[in-house]
TORPA-4810 file (N, C-alpha, C, O; in nm, 3 decimals):
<nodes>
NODE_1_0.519_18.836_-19.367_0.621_18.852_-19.265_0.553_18.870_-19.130_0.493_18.976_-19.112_X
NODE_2_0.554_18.781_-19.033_0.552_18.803_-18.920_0.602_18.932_-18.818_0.719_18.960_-18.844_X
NODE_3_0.545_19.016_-18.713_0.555_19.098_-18.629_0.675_19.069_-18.565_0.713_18.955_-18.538_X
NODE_4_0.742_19.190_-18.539_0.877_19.160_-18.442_0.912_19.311_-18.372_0.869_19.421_-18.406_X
NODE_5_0.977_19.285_-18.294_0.984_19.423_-18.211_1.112_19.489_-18.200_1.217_19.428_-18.176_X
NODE_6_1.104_19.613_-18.217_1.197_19.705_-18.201_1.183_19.817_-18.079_1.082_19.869_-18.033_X
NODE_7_1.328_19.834_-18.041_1.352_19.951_-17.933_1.425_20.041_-18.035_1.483_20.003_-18.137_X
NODE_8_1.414_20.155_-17.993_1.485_20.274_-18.036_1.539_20.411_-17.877_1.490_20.487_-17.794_X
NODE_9_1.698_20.346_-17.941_1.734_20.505_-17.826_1.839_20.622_-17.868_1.948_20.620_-17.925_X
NODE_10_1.792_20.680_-17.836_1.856_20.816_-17.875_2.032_20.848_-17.793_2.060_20.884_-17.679_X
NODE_11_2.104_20.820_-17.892_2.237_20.847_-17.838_2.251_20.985_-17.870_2.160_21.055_-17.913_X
NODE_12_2.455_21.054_-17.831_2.471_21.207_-17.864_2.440_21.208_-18.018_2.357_21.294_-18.045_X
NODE_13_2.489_21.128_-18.136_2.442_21.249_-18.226_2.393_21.100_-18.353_2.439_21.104_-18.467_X
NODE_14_2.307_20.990_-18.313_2.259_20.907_-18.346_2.180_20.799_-18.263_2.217_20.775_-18.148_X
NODE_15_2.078_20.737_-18.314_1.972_20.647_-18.239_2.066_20.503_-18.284_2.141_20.474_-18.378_X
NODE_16_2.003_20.419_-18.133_2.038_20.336_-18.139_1.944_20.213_-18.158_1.921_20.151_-18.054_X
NODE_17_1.878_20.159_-18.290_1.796_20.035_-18.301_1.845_19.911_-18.256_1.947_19.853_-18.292_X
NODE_18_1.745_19.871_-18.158_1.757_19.700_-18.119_1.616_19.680_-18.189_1.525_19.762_-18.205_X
NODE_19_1.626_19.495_-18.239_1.585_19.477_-18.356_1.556_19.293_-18.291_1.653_19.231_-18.248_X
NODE_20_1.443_19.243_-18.294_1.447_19.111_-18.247_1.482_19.032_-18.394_1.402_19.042_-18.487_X
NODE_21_1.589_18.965_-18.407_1.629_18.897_-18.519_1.724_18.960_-18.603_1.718_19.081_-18.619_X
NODE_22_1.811_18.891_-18.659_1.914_18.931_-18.785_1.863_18.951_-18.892_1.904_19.049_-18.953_X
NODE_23_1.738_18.854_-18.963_1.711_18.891_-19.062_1.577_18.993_-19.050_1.511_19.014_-19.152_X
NODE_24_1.546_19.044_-18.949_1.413_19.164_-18.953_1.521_19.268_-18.922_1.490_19.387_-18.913_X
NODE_25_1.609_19.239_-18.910_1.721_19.389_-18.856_1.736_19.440_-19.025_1.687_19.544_-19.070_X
NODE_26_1.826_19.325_-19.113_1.820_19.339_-19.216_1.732_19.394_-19.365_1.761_19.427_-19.480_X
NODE_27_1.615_19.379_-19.282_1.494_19.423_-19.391_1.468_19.563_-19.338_1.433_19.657_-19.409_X
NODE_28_1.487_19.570_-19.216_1.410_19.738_-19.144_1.563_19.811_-19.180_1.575_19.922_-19.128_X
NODE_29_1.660_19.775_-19.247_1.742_19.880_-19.242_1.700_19.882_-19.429_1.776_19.967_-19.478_X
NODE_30_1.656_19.852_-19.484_1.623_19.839_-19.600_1.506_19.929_-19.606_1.504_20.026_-19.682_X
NODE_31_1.398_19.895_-19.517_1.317_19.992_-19.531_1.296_20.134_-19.494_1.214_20.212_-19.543_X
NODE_32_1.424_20.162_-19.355_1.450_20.288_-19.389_1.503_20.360_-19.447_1.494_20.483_-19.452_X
NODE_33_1.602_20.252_-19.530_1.647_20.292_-19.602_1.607_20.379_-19.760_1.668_20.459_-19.830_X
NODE_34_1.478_20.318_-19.766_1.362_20.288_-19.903_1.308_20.435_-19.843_1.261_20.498_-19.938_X
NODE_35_1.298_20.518_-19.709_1.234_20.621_-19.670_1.315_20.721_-19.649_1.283_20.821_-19.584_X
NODE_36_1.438_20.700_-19.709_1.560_20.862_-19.711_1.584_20.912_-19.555_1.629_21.017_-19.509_X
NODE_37_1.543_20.812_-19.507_1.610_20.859_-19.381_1.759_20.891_-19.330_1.803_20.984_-19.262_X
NODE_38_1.818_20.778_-19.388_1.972_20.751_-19.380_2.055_20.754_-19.508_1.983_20.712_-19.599_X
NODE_39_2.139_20.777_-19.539_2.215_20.714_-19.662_2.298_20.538_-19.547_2.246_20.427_-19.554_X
NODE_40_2.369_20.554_-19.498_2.428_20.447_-19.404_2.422_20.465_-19.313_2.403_20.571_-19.254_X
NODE_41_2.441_20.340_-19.267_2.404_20.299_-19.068_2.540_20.235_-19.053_2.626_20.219_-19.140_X
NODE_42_2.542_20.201_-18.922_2.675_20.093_-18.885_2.642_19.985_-18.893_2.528_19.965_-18.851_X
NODE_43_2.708_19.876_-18.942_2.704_19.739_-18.962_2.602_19.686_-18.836_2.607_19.720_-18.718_X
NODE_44_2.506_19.590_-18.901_2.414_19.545_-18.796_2.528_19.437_-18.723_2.618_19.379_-18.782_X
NODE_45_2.497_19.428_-18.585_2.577_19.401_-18.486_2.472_19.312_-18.405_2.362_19.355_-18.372_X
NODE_46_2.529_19.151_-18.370_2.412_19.093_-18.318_2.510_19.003_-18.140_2.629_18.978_-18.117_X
NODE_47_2.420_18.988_-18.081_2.424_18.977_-17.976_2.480_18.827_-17.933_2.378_18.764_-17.905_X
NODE_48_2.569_18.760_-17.919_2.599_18.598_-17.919_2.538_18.533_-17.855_2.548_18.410_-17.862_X
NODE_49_2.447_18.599_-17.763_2.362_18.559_-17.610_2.247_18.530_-17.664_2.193_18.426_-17.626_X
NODE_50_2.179_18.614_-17.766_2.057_18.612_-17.774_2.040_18.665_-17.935_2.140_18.690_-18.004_X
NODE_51_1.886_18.679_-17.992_1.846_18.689_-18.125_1.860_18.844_-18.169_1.847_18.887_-18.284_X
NODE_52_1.889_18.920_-18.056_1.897_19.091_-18.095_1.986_19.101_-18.154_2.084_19.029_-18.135_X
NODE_53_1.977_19.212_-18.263_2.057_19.269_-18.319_2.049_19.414_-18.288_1.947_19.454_-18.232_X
NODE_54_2.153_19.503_-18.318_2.167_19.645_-18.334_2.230_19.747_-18.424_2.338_19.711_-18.469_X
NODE_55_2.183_19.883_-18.466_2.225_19.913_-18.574_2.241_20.037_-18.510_2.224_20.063_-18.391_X
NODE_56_2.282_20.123_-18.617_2.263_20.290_-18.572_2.229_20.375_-18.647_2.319_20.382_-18.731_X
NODE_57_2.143_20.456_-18.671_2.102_20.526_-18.740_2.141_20.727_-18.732_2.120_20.788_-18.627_X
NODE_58_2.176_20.774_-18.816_2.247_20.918_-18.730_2.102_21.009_-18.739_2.008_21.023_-18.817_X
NODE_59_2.150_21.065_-18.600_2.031_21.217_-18.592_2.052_21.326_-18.704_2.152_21.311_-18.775_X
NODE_60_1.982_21.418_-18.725_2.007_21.538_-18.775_1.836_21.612_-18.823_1.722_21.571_-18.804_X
NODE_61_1.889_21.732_-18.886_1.748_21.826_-18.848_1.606_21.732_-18.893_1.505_21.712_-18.826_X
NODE_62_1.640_21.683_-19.028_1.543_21.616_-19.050_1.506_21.499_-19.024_1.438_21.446_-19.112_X
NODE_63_1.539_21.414_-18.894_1.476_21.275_-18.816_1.507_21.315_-18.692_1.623_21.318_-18.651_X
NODE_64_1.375_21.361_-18.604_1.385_21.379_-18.538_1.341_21.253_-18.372_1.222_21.277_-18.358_X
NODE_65_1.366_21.181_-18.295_1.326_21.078_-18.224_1.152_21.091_-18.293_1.135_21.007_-18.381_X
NODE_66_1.070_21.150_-18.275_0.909_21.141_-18.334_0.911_21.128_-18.450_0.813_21.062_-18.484_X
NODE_67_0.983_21.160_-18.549_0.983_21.095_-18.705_0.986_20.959_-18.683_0.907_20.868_-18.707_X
NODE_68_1.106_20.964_-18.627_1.179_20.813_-18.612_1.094_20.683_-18.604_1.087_20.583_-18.675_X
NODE_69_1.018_20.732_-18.462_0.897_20.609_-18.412_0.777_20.591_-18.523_0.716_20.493_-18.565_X
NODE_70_0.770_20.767_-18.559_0.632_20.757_-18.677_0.647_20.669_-18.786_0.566_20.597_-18.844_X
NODE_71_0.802_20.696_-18.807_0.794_20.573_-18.952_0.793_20.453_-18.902_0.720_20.384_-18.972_X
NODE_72_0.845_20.385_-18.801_0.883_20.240_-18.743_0.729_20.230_-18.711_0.708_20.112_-18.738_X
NODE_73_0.625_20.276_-18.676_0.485_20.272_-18.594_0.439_20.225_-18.746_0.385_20.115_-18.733_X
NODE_74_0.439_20.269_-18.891_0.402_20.303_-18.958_0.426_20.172_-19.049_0.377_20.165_-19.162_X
NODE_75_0.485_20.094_-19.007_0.537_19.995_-19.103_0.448_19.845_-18.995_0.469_19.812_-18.878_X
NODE_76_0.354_19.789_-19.095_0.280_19.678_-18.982_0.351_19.576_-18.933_0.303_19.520_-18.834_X
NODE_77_0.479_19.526_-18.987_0.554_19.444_-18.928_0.613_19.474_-18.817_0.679_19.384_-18.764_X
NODE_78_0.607_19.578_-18.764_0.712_19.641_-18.678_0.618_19.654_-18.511_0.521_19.730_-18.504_X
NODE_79_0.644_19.606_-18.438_0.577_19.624_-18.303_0.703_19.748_-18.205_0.802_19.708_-18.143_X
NODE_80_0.667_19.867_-18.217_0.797_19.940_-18.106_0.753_19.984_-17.979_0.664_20.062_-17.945_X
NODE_81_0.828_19.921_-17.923_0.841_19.932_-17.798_0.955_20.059_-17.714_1.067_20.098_-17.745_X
NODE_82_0.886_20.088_-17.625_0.912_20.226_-17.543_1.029_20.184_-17.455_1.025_20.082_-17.386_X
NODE_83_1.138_20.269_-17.460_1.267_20.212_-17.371_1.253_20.348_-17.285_1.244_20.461_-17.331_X
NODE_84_1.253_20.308_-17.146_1.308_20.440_-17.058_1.463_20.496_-17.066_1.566_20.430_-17.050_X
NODE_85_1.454_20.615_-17.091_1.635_20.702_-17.136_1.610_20.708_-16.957_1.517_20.729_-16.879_X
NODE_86_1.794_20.669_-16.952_1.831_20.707_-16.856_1.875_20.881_-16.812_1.948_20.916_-16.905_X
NODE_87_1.861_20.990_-16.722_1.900_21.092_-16.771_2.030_21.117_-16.670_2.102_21.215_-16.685_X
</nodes>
């Protein structure tokens, strides 16, 4: 599998994954899935403009934004990229 890139942002009480492609959106929700991060996300949601997709993943004590990146950093397919939060 080829490299593809992900953003991750932190909404009120869940992150928000952008995901280059439908079917790498599809496998990375599989693989966090495979890491007990989540039981469910929201339906991957893709962009008509372009190849992004987006998902959501919910916060709570145990994923914290630095878990989050550690596992996505942690997986070699995955290139993540740093989004500036607006404050």
């Amino acid at each position: 599998m080829d490299t593809f890139r992900v953003w991750v942002r932190p909404l009120d009480y869940e992150y928000l994954i952008c995901v280059d492609g439908f079917q790498n959106a599809r496998w990375l929700v599989d693989q966090l899935g495979r890491s007990f991060v989540f039981r469910s996300s929201q339906p991957i949601s893709q962009d008509s403009d372009s190849a992004l997709c987006t998902f959501q993943v919910p916060c709570g004590p145990l994923l914290s934004l630095t878990r989050l990146q550690k596992l996505l950093t942690d997986l070699p397919e995955v290139t993540l990229l740093r989004v500036a939060v607006a404050m």
